[in-house]
C-alpha positions as CSV (number, residue, x, y, z in Angstrom):
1,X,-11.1,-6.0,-19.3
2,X,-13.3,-6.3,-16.4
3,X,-16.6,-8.3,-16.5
4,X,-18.9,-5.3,-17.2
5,X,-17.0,-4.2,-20.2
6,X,-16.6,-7.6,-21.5
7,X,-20.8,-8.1,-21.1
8,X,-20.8,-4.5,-23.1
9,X,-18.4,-5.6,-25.5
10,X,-20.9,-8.4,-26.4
11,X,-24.0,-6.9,-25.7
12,X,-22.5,-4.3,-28.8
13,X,-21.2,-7.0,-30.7
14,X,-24.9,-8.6,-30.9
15,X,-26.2,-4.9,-31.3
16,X,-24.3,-4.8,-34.6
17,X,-25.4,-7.7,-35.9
18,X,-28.6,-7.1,-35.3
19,X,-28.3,-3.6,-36.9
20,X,-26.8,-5.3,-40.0
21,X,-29.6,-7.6,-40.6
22,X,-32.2,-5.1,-39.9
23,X,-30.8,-2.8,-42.4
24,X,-30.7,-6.2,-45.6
25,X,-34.2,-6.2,-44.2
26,X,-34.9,-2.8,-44.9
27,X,-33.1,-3.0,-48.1
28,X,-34.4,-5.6,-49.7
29,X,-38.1,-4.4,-48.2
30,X,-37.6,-0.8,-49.5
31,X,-39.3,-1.5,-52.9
32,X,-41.8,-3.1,-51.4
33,X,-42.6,-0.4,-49.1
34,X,-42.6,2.6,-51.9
35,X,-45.7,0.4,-54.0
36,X,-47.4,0.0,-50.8
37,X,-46.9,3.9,-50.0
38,X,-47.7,4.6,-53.1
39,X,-51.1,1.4,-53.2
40,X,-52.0,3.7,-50.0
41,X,-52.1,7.3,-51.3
42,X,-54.0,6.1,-54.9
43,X,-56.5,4.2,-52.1
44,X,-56.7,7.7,-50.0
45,X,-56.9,9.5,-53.1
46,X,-59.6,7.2,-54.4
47,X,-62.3,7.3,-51.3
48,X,-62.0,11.6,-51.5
49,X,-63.1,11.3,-54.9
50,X,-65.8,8.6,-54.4
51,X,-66.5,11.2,-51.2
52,X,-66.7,14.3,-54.1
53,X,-68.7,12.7,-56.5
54,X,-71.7,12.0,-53.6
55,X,-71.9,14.7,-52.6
56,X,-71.7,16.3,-56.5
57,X,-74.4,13.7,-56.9
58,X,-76.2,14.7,-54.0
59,X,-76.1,18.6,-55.0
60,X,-77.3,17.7,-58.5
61,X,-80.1,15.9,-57.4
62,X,-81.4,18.4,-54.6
63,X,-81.3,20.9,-57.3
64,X,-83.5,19.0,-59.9
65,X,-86.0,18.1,-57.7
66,X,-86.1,22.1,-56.7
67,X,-86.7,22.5,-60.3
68,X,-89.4,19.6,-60.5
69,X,-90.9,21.3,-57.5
70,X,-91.6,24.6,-59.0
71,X,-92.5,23.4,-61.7
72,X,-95.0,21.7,-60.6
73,X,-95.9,25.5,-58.1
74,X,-95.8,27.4,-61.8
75,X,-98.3,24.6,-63.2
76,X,-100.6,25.2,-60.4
77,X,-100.2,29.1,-60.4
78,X,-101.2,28.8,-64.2
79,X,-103.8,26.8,-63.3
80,X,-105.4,29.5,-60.4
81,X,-104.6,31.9,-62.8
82,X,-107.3,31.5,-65.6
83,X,-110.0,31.3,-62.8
84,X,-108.9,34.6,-61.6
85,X,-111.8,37.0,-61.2
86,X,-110.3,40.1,-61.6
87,X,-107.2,42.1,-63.8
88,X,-105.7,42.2,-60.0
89,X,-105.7,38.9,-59.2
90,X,-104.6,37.7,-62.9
91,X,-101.8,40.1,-62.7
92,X,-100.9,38.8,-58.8
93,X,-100.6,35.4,-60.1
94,X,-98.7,35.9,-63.6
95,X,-95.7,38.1,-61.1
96,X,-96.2,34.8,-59.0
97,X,-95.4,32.9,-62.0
98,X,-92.6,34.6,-63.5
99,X,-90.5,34.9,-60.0
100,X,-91.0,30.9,-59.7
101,X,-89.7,30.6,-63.3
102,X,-86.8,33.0,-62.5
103,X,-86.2,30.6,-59.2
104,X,-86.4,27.5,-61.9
105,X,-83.8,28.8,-63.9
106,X,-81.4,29.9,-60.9
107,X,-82.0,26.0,-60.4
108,X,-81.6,24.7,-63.6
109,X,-78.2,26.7,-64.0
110,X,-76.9,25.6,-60.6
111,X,-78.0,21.7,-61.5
112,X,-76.1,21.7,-65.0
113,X,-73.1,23.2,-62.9
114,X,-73.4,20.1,-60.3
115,X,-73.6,17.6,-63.4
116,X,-70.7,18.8,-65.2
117,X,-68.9,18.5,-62.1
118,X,-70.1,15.1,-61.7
119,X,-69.1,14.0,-64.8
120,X,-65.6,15.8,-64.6
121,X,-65.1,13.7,-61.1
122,X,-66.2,10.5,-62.8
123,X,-63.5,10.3,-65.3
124,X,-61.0,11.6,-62.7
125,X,-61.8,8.8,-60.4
126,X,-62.0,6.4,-63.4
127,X,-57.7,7.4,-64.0
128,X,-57.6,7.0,-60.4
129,X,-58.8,3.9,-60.2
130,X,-57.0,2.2,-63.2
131,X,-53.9,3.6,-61.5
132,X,-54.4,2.2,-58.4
133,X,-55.7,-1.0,-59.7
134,X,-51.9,-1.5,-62.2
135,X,-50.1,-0.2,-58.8
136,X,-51.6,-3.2,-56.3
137,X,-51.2,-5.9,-58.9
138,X,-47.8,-4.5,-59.0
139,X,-47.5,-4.5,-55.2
140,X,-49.1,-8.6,-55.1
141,X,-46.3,-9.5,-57.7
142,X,-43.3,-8.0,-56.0
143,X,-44.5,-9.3,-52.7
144,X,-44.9,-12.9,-53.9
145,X,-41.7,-12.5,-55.3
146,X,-39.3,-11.4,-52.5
147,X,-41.8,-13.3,-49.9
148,X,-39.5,-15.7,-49.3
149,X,-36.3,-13.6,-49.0
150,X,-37.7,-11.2,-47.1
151,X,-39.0,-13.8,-44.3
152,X,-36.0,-15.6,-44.5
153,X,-34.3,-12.4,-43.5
154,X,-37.0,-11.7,-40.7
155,X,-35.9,-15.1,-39.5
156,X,-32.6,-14.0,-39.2
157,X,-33.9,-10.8,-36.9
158,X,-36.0,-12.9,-34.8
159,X,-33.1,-14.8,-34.2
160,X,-30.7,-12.4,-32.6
161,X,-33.2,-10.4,-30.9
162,X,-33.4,-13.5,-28.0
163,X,-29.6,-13.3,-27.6
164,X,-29.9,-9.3,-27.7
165,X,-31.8,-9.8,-24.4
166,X,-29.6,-12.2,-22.9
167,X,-26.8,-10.1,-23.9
168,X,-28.4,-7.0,-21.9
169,X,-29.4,-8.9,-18.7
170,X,-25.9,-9.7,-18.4
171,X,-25.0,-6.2,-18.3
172,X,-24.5,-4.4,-14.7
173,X,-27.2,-1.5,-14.2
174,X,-24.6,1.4,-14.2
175,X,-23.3,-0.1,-17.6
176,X,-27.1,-0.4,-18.7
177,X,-27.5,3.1,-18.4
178,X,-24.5,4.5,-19.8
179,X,-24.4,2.2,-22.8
180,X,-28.6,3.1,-23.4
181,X,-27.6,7.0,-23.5
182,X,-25.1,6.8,-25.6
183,X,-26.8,4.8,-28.2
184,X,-29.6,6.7,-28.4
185,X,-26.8,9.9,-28.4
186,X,-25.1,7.8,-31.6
187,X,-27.9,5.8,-33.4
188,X,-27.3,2.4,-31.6
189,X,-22.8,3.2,-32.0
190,X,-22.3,3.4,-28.3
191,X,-18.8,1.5,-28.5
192,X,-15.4,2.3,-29.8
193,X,-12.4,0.1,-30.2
194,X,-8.6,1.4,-29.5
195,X,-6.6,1.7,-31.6
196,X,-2.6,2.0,-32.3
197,X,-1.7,3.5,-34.8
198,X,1.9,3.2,-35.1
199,X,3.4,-0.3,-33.8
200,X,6.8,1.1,-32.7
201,X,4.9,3.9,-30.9
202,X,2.8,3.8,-27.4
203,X,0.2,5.9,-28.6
204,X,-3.5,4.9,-28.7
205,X,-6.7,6.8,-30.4
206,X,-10.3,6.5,-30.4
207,X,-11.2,3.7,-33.3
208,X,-14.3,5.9,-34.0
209,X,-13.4,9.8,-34.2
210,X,-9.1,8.6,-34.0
211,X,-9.2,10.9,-31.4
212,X,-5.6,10.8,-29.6
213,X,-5.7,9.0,-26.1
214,X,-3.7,9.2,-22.7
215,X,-1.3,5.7,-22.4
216,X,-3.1,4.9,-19.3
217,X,-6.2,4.6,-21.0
218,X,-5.2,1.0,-22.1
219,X,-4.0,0.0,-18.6
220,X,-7.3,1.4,-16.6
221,X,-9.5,-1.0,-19.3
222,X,-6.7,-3.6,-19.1
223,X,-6.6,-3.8,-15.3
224,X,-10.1,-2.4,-13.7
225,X,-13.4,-3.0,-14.7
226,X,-14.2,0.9,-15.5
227,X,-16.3,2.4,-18.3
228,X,-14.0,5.0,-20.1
229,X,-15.4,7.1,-22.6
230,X,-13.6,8.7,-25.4
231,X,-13.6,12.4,-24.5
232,X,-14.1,13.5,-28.2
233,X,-17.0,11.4,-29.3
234,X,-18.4,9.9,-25.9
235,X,-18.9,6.5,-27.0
236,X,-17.4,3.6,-24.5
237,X,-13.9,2.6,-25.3
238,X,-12.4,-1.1,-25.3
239,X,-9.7,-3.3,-26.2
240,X,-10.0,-5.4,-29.6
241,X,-8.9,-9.0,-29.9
242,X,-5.7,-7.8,-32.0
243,X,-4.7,-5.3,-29.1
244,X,-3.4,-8.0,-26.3
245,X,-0.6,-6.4,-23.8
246,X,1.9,-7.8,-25.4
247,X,1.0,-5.9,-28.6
248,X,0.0,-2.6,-27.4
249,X,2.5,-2.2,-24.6
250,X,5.7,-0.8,-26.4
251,X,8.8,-2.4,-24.8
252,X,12.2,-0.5,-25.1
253,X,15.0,-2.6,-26.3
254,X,17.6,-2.9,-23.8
255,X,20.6,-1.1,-24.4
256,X,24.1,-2.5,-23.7
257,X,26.0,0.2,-21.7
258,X,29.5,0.9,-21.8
259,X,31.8,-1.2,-19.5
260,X,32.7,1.3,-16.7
261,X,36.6,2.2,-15.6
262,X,36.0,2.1,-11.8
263,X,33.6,0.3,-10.0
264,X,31.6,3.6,-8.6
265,X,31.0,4.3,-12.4
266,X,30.0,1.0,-13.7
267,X,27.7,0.5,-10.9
268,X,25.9,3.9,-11.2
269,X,25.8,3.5,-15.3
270,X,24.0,0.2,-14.7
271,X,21.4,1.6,-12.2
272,X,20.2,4.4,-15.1
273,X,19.9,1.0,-17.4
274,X,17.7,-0.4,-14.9
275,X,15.9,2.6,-14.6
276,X,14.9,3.1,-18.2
277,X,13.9,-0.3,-18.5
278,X,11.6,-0.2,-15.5
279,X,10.1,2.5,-17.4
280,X,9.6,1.2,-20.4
281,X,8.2,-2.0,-18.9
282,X,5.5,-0.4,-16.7
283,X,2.7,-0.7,-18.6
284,X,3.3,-4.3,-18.9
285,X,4.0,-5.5,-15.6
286,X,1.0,-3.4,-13.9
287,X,-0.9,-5.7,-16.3
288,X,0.3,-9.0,-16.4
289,X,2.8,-9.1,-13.5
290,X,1.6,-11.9,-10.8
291,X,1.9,-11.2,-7.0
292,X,5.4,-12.3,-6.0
293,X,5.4,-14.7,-3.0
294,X,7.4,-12.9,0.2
295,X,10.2,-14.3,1.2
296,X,11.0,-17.0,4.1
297,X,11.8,-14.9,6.6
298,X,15.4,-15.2,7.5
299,X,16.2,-16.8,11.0
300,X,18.4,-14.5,13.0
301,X,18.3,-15.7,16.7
302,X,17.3,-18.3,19.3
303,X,15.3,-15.5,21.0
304,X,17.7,-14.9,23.2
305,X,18.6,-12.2,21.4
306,X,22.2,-13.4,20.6
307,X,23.7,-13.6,17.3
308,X,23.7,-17.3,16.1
309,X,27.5,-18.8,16.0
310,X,28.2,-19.4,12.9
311,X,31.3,-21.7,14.1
């Protein structure tokens, strides 16, 4: 393969790993994470009803001094009252009176309301806070008992993710971009190896989806440095280690033909022998076959432009 899919090859390769360790991360952090999900929502649920329970308070104690306060208004009135100087004024100041009281009791009502509710958030947020008291000593025990794995494991991640970098500098731009989309398109699986599934056949499909592939899909990532998608799934196709030429390319056994009675026969029976085994062969030598050197030229004159005497 060319140099940018061999950069992408690795740059996946190192993407998988990291993936891997990531997800025994996750794994192994997973209990940890419910408790603290769950340390966070008694802790929410906790401040609301310390929140409730002042303003509760707050409402209870607004109405009792409302109630002190008239009482303290009727005491007064009563007071006015017996110095009144006339049935008039008495009467003015016992209506007075009785429309304070009638104000007191509204009070009073509304105050034993506020109390009761009070005292129904105090024992709620006592249960709330014996729950989430049990849940963080639960939290501090698991954590100081997977503390080391799960930074042993973080080590692991901080690891990789310096080669992970390295491993997408070294990728050209245009591979950059395609490989990025794709992940993001297959959650980080932007790569797909070939695959053959039958040995004896030249037939390739997508390692991913086993979608069914043109032949010259191997030779263009063989012999050129393209990116070639799979055009099922999308992801970037490439050749595995255990899919070398010499494995993938299907060679015809040569077939012994018939010895011909005349010469025109034998001579045209071995040309179609040729022919099938050029065929067969293609694949092969457009990938492995070396330039052949030219041959010497063959020297045919003195530049006369006479035949050489061969005697």
């Amino acid at each position: 393969m060319g140099p940018t899919n061999v950069a992408l090859v690795n740059l996946f390769r190192i993407d998988q790993d990291l993936r891997e360790a990531q997800e025994r991360y996750d794994t192994a952090a997973r209990s940890v994470r419910i408790l603290e999900r769950r340390v966070a929502e008694l802790s929410t649920k906790v401040q609301a009803t310390h929140q409730s329970l002042k303003e509760q308070q707050t409402k209870a104690a607004s109405f009792e001094l409302d109630i002190k306060t008239r009482d303290e208004k009727i005491e007064k009135l009563r007071t006015q009252q017996q110095t009144a100087r006339t049935n008039k004024e008495y009467q003015a100041f016992l209506t007075e009176i009785n429309t304070e009281k009638v104000d007191r009791n509204k009070s009073e009502d509304e105050a034993l309301k506020a109390m009761e509710a009070v005292e129904r958030i105090q024992a709620e947020l006592k249960i709330q806070q014996t729950q989430f008291d049990e849940e963080s000593k639960k939290l501090a025990d698991l954590k100081a008992a997977q503390g080391g794995r799960l930074a042993d494991l973080q080590a692991e991640i901080d690891r990789i993710k310096p080669a992970r970098q390295e491993a997408w500098e070294a990728v050209p731009p245009r591979g950059r971009t395609s490989y990025e989309r794709i992940a993001d398109k297959h959650e980080g699986d932007a790569m797909s190896p070939m695959q053959k599934p039958d040995a004896r056949v030249e037939e390739y499909s997508c390692g991913t989806c086993n979608m069914s592939l043109v032949v010259d899909v191997y030779n263009r990532l063989h012999s050129r440095d393209e990116l070639v998608p799979c055009p099922n799934c999308g992801r970037l196709l490439f050749i595995p280690a255990e899919l070398p030429p010499e494995v993938a390319v299907h060679k015809a056994k040569e077939k012994k033909e018939p010895r011909a009675k005349g010469g025109g026969a034998g001579a045209s029976g071995a040309g179609a022998a040729m022919t099938r085994q050029t065929a067969a062969k293609s694949v092969v030598e457009s990938v492995n076959k070396e330039p052949e050197e030219a041959p010497a030229a063959t020297v045919a004159g003195d530049g006369s432009g006479e035949t050489a005497d061969a005697g």
